[in-house]
C-alpha positions, 0 to 999 in steps of 0.5 A: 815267556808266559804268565799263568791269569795268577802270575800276571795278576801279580805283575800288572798289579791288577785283581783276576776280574781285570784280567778275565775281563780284558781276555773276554772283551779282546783287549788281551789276548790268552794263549791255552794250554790244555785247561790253562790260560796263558798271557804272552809277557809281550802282550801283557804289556801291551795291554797294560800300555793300551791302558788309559793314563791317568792325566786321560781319565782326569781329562775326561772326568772333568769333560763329564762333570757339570759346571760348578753354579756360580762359577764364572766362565 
C-alpha cells in the first residue's frame, strides 16, 4: 500500500512541509509515479520510528540549557 504527500500528511499527523522535507533530505524515501509522489506504508513508518522521541528531545534540550545562576551543583 501507498500513500499520496496529502494522504500521509493525514496518517502521520505531520503538515506536507515535514514530509517534503524528509523526502529532500533522504530520511523518506518517495516512490514516483508519472507527476505523483508515492510514500510506501512500510517506509512511512520507518521514518515515523526513526523520529526522536520526546523524552530524547528533553534530554537534549536540557544538555543545551545553561545553568540556572545560584543553582547548587
Amino acid at each position: 500500500m501507498a500513500f499520496s504527500i496529502s494522504a500521509a500528511c493525514k496518517v502521520a499527523g505531520v503538515g506536507r512541509t515535514k514530509i517534503y522535507e524528509a523526502i529532500a533530505s533522504g530520511d523518506l524515501r518517495a516512490r514516483k509515479n508519472g507527476a505523483k509522489n508515492l510514500i510506501l506504508r512500510e517506509e512511512l513508518q520507518r521514518w515515523l520510528e526513526s523520529l526522536p522521541t520526546e523524552k530524547a528531545i528533553a534530554e537534549l534540550m536540557a544538555a543545551k540549557a545553561p545553568p540556572i545562576a545560584g543553582a547548587a551543583g
